[in-house]
N, C-alpha and C positions, 0 to 999 in steps of 0.2 A: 408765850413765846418760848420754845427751845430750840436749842443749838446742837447739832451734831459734830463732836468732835474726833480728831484722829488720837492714834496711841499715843503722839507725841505732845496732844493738846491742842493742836494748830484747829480752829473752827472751819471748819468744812462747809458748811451754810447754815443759816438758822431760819425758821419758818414761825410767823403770827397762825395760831390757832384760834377756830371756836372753842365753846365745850357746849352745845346744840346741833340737833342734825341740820345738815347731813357729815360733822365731821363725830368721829366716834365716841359716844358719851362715855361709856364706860370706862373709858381712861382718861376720865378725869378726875382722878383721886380716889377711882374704887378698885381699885387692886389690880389692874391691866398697866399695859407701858403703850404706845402706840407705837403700831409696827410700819416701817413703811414699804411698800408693796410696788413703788416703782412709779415712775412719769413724773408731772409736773408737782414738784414738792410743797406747793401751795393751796394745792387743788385736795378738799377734803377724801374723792376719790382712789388717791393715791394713799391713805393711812387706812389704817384697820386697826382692833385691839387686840393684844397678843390672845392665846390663846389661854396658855398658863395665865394664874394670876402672879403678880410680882415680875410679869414680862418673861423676858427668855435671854439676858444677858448672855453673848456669845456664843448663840445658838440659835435655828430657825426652826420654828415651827410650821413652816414652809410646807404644803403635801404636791408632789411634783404630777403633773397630768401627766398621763398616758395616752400614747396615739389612740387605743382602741377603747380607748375610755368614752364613755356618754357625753359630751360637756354638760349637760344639765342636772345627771349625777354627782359629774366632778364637782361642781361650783354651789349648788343649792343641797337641802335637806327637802321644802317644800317649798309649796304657789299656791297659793289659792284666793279666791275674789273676797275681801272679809267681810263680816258684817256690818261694821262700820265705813260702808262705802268708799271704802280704801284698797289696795290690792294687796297680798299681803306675801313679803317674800321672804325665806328662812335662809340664811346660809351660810357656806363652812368654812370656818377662818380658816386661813390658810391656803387656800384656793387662790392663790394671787396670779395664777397663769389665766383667770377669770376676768372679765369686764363683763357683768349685768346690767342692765336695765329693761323696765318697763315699758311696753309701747300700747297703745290703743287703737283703734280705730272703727269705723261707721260703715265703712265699703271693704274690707276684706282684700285693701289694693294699697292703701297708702298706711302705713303705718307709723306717725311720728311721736319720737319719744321726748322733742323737746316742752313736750305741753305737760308729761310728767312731773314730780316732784316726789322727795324723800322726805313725809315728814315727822318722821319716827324711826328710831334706831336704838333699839335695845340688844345688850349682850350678854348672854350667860352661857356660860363652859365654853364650848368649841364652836358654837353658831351665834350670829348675828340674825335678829327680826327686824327689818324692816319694812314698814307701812309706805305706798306709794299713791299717792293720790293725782288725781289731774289739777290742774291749775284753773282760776275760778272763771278764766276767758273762756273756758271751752263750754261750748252749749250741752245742756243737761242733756238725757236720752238714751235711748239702748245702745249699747257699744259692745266690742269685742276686747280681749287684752291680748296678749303676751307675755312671756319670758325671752329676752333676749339676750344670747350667751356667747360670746368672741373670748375664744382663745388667743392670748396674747403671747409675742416672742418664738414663736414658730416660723 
């Protein structure tokens, strides 16, 4: 658990954390701060690991989108299906004008991403890996994937 205070000390809120995916592992005691990146303050979603190590005290590490930017530029490094039957997504802290996720599907018409999971998140320098896997409901078989990328606050 920590708590975010003002300049005057007054507690502003404080939030229960994991320290396994899908909340960011790398800040939890390995030289990251955990940044928050906006929404529901509870929601593992909502944090990332700073970029620097030892956090960014007073400072954002923030990279702001540009209209004419890619969003899947802006937000990722890479994508690709992994070999351990996972899907594998790279991407660039700091990108917080980002919401990712992974979708699937069989027909090339429904795509839903609640059957997704994150279950692996590793962080080194400036990108986040994370592993996405389907969930064990869904029936085995040839599939398609996704990258899905909403820019947020626009």
């Amino acid at each position: 658990m920590f708590s975010l205070e003002s300049q005057g000390r007054g507690v502003l809120w404080t939030v229960s954390y994991g320290d396994s995916a899908p909340w960011p592992g790398s800040a939890d005691g390995l030289g990251q701060s955990r940044i928050y990146r906006g929404g529901i303050q509870t929601s593992p979603n909502s944090w990332r690991p700073s970029v620097a190590e030892r956090g960014n005290p007073g400072e954002s590490d923030h990279i702001d989108f540009a209209d004419s930017e890619d969003p899947l530029g802006y937000a990722l490094k890479s994508f690709e299906l992994g070999s351990s039957g996972g899907f594998d997504v790279c991407h660039r802290l700091g990108a917080d004008d980002a919401l990712v996720e992974v979708q699937w599907t069989r027909d090339l018409q429904h795509w839903p991403s609640e059957s997704m999971e994150r279950t692996v998140s590793v962080t080194t320098g400036a990108e986040r890996y994370d592993v996405w896997r389907r969930v064990a409901d869904v029936p085995s078989g040839r599939c398609s994937y996704r990258v899905k990328v909403v820019i947020i606050g626009r």
